[in-house]
C-alpha positions as CSV (number, residue, x, y, z in Angstrom):
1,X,1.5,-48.5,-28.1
2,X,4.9,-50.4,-28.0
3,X,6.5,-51.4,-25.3
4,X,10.3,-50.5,-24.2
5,X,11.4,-53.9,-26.7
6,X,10.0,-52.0,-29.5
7,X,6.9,-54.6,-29.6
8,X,3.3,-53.7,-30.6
9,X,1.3,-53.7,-27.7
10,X,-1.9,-52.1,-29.2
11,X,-2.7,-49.8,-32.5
12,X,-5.5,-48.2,-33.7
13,X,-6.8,-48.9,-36.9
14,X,-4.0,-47.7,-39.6
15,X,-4.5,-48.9,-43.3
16,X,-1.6,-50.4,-44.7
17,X,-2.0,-47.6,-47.7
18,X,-1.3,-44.9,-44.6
19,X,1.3,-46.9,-43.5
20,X,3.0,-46.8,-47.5
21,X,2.5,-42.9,-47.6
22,X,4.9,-42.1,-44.9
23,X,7.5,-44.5,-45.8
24,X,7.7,-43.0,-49.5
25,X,7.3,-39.6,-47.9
26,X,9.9,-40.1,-44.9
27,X,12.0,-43.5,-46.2
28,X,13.9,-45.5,-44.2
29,X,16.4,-48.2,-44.8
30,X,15.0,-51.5,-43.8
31,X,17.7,-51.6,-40.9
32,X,16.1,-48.5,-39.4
33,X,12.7,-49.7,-39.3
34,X,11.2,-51.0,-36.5
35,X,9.7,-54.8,-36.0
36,X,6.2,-54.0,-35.4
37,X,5.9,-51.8,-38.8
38,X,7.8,-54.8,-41.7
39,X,5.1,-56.9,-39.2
40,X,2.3,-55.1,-40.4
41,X,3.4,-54.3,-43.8
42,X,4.9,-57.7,-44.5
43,X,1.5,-59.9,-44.0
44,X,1.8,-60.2,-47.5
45,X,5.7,-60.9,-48.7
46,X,6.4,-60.1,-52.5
47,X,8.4,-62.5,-54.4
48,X,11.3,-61.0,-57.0
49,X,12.1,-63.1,-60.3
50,X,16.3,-64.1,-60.1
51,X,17.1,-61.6,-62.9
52,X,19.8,-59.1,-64.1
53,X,19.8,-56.7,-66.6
54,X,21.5,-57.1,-69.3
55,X,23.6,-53.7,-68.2
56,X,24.2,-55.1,-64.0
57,X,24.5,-58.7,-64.9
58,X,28.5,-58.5,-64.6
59,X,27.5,-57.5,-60.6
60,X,25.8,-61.5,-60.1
61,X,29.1,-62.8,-59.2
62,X,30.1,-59.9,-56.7
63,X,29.2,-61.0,-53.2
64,X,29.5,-57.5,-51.8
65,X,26.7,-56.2,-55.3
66,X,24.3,-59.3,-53.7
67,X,24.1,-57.8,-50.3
68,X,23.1,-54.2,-51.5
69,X,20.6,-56.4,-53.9
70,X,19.1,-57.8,-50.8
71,X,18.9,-54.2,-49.0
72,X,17.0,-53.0,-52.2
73,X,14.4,-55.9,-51.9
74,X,14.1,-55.3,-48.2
75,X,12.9,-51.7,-48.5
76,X,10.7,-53.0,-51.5
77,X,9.4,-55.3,-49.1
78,X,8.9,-53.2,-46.0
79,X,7.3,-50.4,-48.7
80,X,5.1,-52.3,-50.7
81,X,2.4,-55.4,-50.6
82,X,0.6,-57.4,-52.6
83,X,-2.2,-54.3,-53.6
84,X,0.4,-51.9,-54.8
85,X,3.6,-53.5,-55.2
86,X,5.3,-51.4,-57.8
87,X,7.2,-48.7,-55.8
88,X,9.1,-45.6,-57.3
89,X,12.7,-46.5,-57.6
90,X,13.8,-43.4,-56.6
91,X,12.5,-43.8,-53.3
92,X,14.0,-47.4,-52.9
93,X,17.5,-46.0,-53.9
94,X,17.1,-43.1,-51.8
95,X,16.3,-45.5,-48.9
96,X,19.0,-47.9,-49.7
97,X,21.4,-45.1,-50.3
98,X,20.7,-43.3,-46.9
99,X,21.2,-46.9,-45.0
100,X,24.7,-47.5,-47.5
101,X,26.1,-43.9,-46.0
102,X,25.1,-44.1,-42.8
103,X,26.3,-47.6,-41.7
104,X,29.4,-48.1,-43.6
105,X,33.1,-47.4,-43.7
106,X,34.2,-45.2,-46.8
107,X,36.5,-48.8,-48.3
108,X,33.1,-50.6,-48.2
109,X,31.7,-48.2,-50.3
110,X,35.2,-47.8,-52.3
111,X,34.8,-51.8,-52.6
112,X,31.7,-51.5,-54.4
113,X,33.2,-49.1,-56.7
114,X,36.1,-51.2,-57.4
115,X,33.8,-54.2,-57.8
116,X,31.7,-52.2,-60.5
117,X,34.8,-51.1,-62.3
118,X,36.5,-54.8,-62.3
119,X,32.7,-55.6,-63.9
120,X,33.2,-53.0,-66.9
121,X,30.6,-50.5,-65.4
122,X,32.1,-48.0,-64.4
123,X,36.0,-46.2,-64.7
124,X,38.3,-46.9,-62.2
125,X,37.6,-44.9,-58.9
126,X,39.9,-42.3,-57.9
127,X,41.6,-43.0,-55.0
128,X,40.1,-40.9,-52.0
129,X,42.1,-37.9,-49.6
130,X,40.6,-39.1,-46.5
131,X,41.4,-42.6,-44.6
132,X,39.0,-45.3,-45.8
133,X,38.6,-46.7,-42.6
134,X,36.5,-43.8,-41.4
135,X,32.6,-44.0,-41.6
136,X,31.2,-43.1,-45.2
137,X,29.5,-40.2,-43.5
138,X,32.4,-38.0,-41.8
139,X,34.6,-38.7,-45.2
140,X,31.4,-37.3,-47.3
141,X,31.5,-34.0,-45.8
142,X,35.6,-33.6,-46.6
143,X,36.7,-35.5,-48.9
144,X,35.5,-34.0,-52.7
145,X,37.3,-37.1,-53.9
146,X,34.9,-39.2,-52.5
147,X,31.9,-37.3,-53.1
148,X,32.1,-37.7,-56.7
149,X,33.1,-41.4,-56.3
150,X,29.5,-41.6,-54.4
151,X,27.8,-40.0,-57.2
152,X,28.6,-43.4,-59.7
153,X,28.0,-45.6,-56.2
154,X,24.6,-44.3,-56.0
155,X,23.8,-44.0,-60.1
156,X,24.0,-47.4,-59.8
157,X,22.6,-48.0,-56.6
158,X,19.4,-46.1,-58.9
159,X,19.6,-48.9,-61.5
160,X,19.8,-51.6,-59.1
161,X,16.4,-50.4,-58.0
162,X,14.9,-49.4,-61.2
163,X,16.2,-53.7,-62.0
164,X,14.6,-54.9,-58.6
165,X,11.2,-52.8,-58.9
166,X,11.0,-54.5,-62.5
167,X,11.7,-57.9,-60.8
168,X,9.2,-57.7,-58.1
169,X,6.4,-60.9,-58.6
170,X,2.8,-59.6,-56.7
171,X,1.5,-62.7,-54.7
């Protein structure tokens, strides 16, 4: 039961492993998950080692690469615990990915892009049809242009997981 806050009033008893299974099989970006569930499933916080791959290390210095890095270790930490804390990448991008496209602006997803190529990752993004200022979501279903830009976006929003799955430390 939760109250009209979103607080946990009372719940009956849910294993944490329950609680993992719908998450991987319905995943959610950390921003869309409510209080009371990172509550339960963060009794046990993972720790990540403060590494790069040898392929993403040029994204360390971009501030804008640091925050997506921190919404991939927020799903890993709302997913997982110390008892099975090596998730499926796939389902951490997916997550991230989902949150990236529903909550932004097409130029903050354009600015990753940019940042990438500036790093050597990735060519030069083509410049879009649509008006950047418009939310990431309405310029997906128009713009082509865009679309395939979002394709690279979210290869490496893949490897970014793949890097933090491999980083997580279990308590």
């Amino acid at each position: 039961m939760i109250d009209i806050e979103g607080n946990l009033l009372e719940s009956l008893p849910v294993e944490k492993a329950e609680l993992r299974e719908d998450l991987s099989m319905h995943p959610r970006a950390a921003s869309h998950t409510p209080a009371w569930l990172v509550e339960r499933l963060g009794s046990a916080p993972i720790g990540f080692r403060d590494r790069w791959t040898e392929t993403l290390a040029p994204l360390a210095e971009s501030p804008n690469w640091n925050i997506v890095r921190d919404m991939v270790r927020d799903v890993i930490q709302v997913i997982g615990d110390d008892s099975q804390p090596l998730l499926e990448s796939d389902v951490v991008a997916e997550g991230v990915s989902s949150d990236l496209i529903g909550s932004t602006r097409a130029s903050q997803l354009m600015r990753l892009l940019r940042d990438a190529s500036a790093a050597g990752l990735v060519e030069e993004p083509a410049s879009l049809r649509s008006d950047e200022s418009r939310p990431s979501s309405a310029v997906l279903k128009e713009d082509d242009v865009f679309r395939q830009n979002i394709l690279v976006l979210m290869h490496l929003v893949d490897q970014l997981a793949t890097q933090e799955v491999a980083n997580v430390v279990p308590a």
